[in-house]
KEKE-3310 file (N, C-alpha, C; in steps of 0.2 Angstrom, whole numbers, plus 5000, padded with zeros to 4 digits):
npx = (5151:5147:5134:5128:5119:5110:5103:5090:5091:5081:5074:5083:5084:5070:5072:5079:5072:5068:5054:5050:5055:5051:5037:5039:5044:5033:5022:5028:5027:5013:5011:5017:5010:4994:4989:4990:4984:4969:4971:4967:4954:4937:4921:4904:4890:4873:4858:4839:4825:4808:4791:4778:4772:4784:4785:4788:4800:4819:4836:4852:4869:4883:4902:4914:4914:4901:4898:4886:4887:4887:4870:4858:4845:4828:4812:4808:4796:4788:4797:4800:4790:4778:4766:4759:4753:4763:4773:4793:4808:4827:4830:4841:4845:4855:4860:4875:4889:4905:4925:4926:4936:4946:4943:4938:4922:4910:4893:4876:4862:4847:4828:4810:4798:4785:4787:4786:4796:4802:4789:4782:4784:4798:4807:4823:4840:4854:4872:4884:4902:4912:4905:4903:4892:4890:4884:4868:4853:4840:4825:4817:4808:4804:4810:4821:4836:4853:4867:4883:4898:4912:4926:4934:4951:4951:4958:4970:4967:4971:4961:4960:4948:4937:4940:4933:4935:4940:4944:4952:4954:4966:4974:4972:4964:4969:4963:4970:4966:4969:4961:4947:4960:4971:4989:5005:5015:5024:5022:5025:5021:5021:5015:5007:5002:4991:4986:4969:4958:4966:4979:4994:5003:5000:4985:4989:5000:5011:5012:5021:5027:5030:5020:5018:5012:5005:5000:4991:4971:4962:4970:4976:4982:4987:4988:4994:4990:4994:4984:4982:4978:4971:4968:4960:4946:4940:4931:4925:4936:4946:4957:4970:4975:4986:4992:5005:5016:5020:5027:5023:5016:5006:4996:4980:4982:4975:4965:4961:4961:4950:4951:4944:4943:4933:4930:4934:4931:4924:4916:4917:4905:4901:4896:4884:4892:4891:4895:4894:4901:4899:4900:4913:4913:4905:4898:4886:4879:4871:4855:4857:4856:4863:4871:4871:4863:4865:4872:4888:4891:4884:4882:4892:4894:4882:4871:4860:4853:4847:4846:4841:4841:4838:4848:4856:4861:4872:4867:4876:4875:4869:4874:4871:4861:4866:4859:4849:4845)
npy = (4694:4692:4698:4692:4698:4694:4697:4690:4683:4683:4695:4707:4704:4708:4722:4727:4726:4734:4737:4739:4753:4762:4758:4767:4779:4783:4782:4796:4805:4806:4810:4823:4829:4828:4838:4846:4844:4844:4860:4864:4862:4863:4866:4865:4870:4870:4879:4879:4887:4886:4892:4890:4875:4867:4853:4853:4858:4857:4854:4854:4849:4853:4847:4854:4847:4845:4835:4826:4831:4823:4821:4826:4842:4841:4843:4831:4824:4822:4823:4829:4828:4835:4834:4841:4855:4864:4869:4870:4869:4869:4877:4881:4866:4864:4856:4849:4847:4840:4842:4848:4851:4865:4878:4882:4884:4876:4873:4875:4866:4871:4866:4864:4857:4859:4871:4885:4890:4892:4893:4906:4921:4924:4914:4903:4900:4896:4896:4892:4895:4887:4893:4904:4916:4912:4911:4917:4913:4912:4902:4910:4907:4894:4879:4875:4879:4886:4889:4896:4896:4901:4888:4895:4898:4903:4920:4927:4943:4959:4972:4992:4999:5013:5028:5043:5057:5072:5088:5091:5079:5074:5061:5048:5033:5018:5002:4987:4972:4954:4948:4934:4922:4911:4914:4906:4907:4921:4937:4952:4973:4986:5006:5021:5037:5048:5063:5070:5079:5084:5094:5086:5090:5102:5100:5085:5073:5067:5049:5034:5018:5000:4985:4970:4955:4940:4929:4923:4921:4935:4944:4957:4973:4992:5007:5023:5040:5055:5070:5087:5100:5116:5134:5137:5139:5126:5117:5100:5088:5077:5062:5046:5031:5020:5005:4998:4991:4973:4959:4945:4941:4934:4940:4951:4969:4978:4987:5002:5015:5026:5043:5054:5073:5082:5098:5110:5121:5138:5149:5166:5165:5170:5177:5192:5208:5222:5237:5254:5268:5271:5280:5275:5266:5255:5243:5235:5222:5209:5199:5186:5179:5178:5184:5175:5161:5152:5135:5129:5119:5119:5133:5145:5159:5164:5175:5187:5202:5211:5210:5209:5213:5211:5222:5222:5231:5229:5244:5254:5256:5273:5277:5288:5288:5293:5293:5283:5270)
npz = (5165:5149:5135:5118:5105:5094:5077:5069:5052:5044:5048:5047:5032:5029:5033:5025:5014:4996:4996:5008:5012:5001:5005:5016:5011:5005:5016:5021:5011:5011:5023:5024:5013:5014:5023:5015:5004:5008:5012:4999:4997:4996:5007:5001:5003:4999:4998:4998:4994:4991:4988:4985:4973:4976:4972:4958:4956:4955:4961:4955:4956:4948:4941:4934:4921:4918:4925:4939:4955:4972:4979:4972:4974:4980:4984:4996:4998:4988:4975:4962:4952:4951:4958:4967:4976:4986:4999:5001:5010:5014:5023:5037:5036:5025:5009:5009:5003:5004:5002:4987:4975:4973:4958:4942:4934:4940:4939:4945:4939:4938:4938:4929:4932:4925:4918:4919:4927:4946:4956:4967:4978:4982:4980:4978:4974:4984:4985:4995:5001:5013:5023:5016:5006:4988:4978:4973:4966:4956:4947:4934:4924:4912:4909:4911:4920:4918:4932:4932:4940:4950:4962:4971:4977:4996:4999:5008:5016:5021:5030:5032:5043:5045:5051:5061:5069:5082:5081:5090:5097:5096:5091:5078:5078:5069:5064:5058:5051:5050:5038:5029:5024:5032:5030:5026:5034:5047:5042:5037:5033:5026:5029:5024:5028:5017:5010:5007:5007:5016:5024:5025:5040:5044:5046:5051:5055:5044:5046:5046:5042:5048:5052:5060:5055:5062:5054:5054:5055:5060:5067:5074:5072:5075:5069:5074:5071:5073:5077:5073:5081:5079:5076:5068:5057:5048:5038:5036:5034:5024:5025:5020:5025:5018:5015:5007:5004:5004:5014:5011:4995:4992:4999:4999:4998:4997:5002:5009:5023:5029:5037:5045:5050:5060:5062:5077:5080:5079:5068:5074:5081:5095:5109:5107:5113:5121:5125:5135:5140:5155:5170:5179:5171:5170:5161:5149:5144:5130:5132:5125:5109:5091:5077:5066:5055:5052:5052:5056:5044:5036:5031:5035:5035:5031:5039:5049:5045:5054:5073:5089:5106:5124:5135:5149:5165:5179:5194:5203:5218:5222:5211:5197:5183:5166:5153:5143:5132)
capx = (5148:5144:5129:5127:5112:5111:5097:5088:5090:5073:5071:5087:5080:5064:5074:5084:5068:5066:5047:5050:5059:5047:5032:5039:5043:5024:5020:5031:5023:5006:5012:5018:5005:4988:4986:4990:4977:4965:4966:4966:4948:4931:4915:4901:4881:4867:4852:4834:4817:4802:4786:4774:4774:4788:4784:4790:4807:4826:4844:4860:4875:4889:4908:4915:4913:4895:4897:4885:4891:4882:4864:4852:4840:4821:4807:4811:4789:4786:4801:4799:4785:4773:4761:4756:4757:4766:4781:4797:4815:4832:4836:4846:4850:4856:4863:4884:4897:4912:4930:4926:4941:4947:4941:4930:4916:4905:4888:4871:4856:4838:4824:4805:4792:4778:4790:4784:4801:4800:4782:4781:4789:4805:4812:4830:4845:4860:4874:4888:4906:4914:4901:4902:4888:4896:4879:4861:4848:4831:4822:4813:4805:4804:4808:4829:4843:4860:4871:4890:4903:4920:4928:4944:4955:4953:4965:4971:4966:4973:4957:4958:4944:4936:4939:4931:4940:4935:4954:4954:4954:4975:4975:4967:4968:4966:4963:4971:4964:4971:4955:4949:4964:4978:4997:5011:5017:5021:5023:5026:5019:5023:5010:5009:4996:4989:4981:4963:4957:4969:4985:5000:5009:4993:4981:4989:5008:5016:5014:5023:5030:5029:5015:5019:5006:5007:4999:4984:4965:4958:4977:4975:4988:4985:4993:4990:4991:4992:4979:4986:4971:4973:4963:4957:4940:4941:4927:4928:4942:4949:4965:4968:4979:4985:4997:5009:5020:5020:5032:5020:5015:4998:4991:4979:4982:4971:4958:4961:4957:4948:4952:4939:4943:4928:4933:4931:4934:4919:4917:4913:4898:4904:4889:4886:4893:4889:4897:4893:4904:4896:4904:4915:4913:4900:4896:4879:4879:4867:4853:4858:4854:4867:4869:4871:4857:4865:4878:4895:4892:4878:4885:4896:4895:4876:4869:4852:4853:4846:4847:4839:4843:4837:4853:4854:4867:4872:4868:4878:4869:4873:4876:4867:4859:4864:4856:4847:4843)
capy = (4690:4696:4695:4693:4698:4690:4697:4684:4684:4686:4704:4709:4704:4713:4728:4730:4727:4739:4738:4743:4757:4763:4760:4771:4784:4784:4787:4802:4808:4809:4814:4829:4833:4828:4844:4853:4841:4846:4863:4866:4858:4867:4861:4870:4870:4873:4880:4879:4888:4883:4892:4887:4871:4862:4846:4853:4859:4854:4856:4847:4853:4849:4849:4858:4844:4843:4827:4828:4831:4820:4821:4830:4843:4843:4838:4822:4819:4826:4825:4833:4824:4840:4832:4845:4865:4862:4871:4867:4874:4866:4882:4877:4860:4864:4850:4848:4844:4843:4842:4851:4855:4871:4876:4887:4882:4873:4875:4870:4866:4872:4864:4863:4852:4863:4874:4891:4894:4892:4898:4909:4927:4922:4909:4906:4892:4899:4892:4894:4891:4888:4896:4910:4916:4915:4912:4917:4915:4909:4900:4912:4905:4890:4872:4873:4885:4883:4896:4894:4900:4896:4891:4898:4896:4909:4924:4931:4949:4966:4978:4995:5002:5022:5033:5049:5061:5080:5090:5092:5074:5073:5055:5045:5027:5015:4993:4982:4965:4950:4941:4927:4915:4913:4912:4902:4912:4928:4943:4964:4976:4995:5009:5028:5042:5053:5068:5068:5086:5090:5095:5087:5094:5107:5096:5079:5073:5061:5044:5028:5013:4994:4981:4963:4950:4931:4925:4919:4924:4941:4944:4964:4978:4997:5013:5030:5045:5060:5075:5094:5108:5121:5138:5140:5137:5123:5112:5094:5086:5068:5058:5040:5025:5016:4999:5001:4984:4967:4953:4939:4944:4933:4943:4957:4976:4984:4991:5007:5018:5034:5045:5061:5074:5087:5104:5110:5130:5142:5158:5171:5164:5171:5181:5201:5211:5229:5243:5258:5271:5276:5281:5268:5258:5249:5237:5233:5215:5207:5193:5183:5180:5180:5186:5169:5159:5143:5133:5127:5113:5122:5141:5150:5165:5165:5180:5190:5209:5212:5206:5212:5208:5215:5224:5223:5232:5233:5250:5254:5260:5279:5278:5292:5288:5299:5290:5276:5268)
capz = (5160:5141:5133:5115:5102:5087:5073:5064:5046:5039:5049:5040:5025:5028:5035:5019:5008:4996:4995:5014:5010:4996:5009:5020:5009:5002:5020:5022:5007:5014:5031:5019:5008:5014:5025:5009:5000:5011:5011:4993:4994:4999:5008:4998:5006:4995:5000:4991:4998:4986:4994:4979:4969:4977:4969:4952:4956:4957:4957:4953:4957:4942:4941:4926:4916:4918:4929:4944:4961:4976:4979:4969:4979:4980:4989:4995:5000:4982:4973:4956:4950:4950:4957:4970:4976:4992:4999:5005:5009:5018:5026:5044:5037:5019:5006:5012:4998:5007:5000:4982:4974:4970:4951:4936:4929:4941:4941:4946:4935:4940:4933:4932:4927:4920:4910:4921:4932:4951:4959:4973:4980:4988:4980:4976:4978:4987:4986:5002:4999:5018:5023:5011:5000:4981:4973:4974:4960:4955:4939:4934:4917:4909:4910:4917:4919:4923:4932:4933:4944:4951:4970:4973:4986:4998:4997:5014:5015:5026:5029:5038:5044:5044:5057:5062:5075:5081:5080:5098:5100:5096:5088:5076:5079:5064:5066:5053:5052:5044:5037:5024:5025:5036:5027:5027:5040:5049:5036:5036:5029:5026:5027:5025:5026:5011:5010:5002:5008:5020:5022:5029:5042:5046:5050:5056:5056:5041:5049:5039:5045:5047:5056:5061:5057:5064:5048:5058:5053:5064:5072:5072:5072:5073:5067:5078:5067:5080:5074:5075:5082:5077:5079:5062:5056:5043:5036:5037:5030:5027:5024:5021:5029:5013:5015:5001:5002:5010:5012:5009:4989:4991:5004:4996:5004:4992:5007:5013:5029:5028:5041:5044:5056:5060:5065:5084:5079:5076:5066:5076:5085:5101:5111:5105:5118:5117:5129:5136:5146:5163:5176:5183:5166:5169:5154:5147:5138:5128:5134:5120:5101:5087:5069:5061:5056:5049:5057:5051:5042:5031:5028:5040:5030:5032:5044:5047:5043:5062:5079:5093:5114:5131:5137:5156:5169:5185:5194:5209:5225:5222:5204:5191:5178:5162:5148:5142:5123)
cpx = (5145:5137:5131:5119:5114:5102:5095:5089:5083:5071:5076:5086:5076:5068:5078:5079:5068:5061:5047:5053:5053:5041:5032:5040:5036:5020:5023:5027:5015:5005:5014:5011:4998:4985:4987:4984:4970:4964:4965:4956:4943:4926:4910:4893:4878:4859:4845:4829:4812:4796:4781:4778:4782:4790:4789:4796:4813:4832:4849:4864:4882:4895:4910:4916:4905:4892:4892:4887:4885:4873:4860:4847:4833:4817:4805:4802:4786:4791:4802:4795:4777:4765:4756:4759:4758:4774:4786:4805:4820:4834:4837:4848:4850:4859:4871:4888:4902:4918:4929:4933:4941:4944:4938:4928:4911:4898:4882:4864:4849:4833:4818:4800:4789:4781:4791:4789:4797:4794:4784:4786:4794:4809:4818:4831:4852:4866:4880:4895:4913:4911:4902:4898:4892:4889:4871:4856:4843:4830:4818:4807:4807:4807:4817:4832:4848:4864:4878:4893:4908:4920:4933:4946:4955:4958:4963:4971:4967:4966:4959:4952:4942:4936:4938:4932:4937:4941:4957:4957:4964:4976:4970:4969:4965:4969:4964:4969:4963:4964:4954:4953:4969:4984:5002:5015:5018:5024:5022:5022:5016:5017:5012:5001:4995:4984:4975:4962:4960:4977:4990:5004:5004:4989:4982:4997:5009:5015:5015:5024:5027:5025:5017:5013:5009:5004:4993:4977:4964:4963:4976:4981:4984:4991:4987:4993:4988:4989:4981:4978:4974:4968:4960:4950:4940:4933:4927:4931:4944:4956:4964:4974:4980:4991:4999:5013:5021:5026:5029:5014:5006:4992:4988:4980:4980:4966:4966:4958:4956:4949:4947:4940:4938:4933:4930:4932:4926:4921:4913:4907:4900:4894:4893:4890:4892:4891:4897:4897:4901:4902:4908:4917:4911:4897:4888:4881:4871:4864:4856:4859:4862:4866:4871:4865:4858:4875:4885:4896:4887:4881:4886:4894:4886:4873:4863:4854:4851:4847:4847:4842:4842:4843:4851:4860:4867:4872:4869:4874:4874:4875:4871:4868:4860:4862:4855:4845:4835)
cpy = (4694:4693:4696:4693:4696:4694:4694:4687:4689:4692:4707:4711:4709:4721:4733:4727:4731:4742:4742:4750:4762:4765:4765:4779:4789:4788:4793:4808:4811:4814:4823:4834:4831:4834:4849:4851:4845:4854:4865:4861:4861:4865:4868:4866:4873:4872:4882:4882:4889:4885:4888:4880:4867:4858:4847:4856:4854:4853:4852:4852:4847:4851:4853:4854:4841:4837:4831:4826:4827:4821:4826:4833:4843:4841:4832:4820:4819:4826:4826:4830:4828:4840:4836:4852:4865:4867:4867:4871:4868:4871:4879:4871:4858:4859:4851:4844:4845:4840:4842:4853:4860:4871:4880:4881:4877:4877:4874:4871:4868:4870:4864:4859:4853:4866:4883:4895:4892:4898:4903:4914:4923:4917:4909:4896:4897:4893:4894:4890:4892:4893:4904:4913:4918:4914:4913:4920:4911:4907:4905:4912:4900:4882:4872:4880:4885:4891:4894:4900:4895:4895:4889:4897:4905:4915:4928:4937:4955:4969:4982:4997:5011:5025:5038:5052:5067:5080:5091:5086:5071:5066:5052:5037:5022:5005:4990:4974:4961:4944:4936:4922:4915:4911:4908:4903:4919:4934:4951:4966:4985:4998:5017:5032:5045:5056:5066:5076:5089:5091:5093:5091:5098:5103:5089:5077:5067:5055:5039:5024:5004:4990:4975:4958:4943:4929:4921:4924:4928:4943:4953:4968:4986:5002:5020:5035:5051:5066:5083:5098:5112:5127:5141:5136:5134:5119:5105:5091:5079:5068:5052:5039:5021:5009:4998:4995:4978:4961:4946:4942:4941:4937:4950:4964:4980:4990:4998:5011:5023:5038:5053:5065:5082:5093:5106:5119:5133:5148:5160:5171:5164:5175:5189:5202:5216:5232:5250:5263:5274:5276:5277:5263:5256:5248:5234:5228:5212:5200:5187:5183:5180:5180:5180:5167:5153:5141:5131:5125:5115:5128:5146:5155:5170:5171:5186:5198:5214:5208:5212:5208:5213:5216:5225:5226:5233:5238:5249:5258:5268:5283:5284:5291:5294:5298:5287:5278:5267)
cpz = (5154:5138:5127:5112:5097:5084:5067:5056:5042:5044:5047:5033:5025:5030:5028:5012:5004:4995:5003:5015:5006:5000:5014:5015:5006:5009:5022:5018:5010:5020:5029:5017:5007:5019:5020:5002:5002:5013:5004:4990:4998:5004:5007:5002:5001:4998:4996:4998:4991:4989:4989:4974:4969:4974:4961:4951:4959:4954:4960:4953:4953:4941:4936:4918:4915:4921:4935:4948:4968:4973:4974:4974:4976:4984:4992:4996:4993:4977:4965:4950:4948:4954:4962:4974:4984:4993:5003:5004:5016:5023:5034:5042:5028:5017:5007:5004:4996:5001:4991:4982:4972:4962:4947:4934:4933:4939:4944:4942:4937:4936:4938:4928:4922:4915:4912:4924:4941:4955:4967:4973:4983:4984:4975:4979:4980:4987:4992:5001:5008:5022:5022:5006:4991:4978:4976:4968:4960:4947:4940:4928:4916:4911:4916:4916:4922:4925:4935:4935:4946:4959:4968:4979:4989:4998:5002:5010:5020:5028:5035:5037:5046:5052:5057:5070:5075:5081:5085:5103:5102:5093:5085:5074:5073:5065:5057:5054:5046:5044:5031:5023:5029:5030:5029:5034:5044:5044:5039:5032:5031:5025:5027:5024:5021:5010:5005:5004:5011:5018:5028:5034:5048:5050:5052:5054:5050:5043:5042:5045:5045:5051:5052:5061:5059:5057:5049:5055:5059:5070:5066:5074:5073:5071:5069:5072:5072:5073:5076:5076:5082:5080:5074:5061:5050:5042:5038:5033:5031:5024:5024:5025:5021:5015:5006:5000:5006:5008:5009:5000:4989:4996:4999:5000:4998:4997:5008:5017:5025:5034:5039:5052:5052:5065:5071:5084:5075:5074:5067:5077:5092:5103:5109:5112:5116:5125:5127:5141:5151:5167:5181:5177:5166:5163:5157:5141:5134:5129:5131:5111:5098:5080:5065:5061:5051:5051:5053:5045:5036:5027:5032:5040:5031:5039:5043:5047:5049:5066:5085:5101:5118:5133:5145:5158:5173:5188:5203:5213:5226:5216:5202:5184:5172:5157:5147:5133:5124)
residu = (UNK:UNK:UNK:UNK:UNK:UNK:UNK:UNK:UNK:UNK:UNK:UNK:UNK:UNK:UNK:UNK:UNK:UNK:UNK:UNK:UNK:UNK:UNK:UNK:UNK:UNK:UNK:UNK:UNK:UNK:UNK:UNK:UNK:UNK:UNK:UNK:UNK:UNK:UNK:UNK:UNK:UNK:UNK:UNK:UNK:UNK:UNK:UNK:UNK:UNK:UNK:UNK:UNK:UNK:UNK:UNK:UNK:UNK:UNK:UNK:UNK:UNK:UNK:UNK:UNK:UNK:UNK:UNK:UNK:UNK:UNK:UNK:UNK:UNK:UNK:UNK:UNK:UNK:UNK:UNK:UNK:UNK:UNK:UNK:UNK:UNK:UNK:UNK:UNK:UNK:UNK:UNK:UNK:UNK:UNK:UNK:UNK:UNK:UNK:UNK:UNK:UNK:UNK:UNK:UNK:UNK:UNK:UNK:UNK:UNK:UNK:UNK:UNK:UNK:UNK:UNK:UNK:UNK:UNK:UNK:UNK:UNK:UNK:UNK:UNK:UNK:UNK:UNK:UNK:UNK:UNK:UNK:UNK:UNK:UNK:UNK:UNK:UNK:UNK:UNK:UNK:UNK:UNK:UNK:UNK:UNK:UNK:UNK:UNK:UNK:UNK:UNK:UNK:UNK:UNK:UNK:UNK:UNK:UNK:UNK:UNK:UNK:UNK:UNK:UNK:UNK:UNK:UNK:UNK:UNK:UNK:UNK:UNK:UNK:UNK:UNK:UNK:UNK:UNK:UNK:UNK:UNK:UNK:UNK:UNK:UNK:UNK:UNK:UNK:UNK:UNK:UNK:UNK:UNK:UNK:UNK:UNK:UNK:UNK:UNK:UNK:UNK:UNK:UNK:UNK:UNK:UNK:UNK:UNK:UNK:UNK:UNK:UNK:UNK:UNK:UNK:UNK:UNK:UNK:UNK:UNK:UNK:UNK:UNK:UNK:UNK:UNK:UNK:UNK:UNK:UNK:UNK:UNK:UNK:UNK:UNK:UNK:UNK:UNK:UNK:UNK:UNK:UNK:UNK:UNK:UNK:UNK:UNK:UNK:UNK:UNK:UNK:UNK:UNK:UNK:UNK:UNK:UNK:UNK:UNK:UNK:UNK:UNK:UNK:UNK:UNK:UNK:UNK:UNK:UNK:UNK:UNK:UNK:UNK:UNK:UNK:UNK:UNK:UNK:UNK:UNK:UNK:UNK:UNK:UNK:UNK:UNK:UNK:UNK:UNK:UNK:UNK:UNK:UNK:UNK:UNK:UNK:UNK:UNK:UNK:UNK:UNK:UNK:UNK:UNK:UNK:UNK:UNK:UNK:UNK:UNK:UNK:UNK:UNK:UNK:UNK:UNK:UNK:UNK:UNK:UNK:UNK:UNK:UNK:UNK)
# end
């Protein structure tokens, strides 16, 4: 037995709409480009602390065409009406004004009733861009004052970090970590060491080569740079870690590491010794003491013009004494 299907007209119709066609394509589009809407947009917090005279403050947060943006902040029991010396502040549950687009020129307006600037030690308005601090200022005179700035789209950034080694230790390990925004995806980026006070080769080995990031915020790498000891008496010396090319152009690699290796080699602060020929040989040392009198890191070179110590020896059962100091 066969079956047959038949489909009705009017879903043909519809199927070969072009408005259906068109509707779909509109959804694709968003399906597309509303995670890319989103993130090219901010959520900015403004924070206000007012100890004195409350009543006669408040600020407006304005685009770059001087439009205002949401709510206006101030005292909501007082609100800018002067009428009383009262404090007040949002801190833990500051004003939200999410999905700002990217942009220059915003600002926010401060103003005050009397004409004097906002009363009291302390106060300020902050502003927070994903929670970031980008602004922080205060009326300090007069009736208003506007203070303009920009939000930018974050800009993934490399940083290494410093490290201090002694020259005994044989490596010096340095942590790159990809912060501020993630990227499109996973990216390279070449590095090489350069002398600052020391010397190639003498004090630590050449190191170059390449680190793989995922593209992800706080996705870390390292680079070991082995350390040479030596048996000289050196000062303290540094070298850096610089990143010198990357595959992703918007990532920044301006930071660089410092690398510090402290010397583990002394000059000539051994204990005196002083000998004496007796019979046998017997050796007379000194209790202690020596002729420096400032340590490495101050003035090697440094030593007293005397130095005394109890000399002691052992005398065998038998032995003759044939002279003493």
């Amino acid at each position: 037995m066969g079956y047959r299907f038949a489909i009705q007209p009017n879903l043909m119709n519809l199927l070969a709409s072009p408005s259906l066609w068109q509707a779909g394509r509109k959804l694709l589009w968003l399906l597309l480009f509303l995670p890319m809407l989103a993130m090219s947009q901010a959520n900015i917090t403004i924070e206000v602390n007012w100890p004195n005279w409350s009543s006669e403050n408040r600020v407006t947060f304005r685009d770059p065409g001087n439009n205002q943006i949401g709510a206006r902040i101030c005292n909501p029991a007082t609100c800018f009406n002067g009428s009383s010396n009262n404090s007040y502040n949002n801190i833990g549950s500051p004003a939200s004004y999410p999905g700002i687009a990217y942009g220059t020129g915003y600002d926010i307006l401060m103003e005050d009733t009397w004409g004097d600037g906002w009363n009291g030690f302390g106060s300020y308005v902050r502003v927070y861009q994903d929670g970031v601090l980008i602004v922080d200022t205060d009326l300090t005179g007069g009736t208003s004052g506007t203070f303009t700035f920009d939000i930018l789209a974050p800009t993934p950034v490399l940083t290494v970090d410093d490290v201090t080694v002694n020259e005994g230790d044989g490596t010096a390990t340095f942590t790159v970590t990809h912060i501020s925004a993630a990227t499109a995806g996973p990216f390279t980026v070449n590095y090489t060491t350069a002398d600052v006070s020391t010397t190639v080769g003498s004090d630590y080995t050449l190191t170059t080569g390449t680190l793989n990031f995922t593209g992800a915020i706080n996705d870390t790498e390292q680079i070991i740079v082995p350390i040479t000891d030596d048996s000289d008496f050196e000062s303290t010396e540094t070298f850096t870690v610089q990143l010198n090319t990357v595959s992703d152009p918007s990532v920044d690699i301006t930071d660089t590491g410092t690398g510090t290796i402290n010397d583990n080699d002394l000059l000539g602060d051994t204990a005196l010794v002083l000998y004496e020929e007796f019979d046998g040989y017997m050796d007379y040392t000194s209790t202690g003491g020596t002729l420096r009198t400032q340590d490495n890191n101050t003035n090697a070179c440094s030593i007293t013009t005397s130095s005394s110590g109890t000399l002691t020896s052992p005398i065998l059962s038998g032995a003759t004494i044939e002279k003493t100091y």
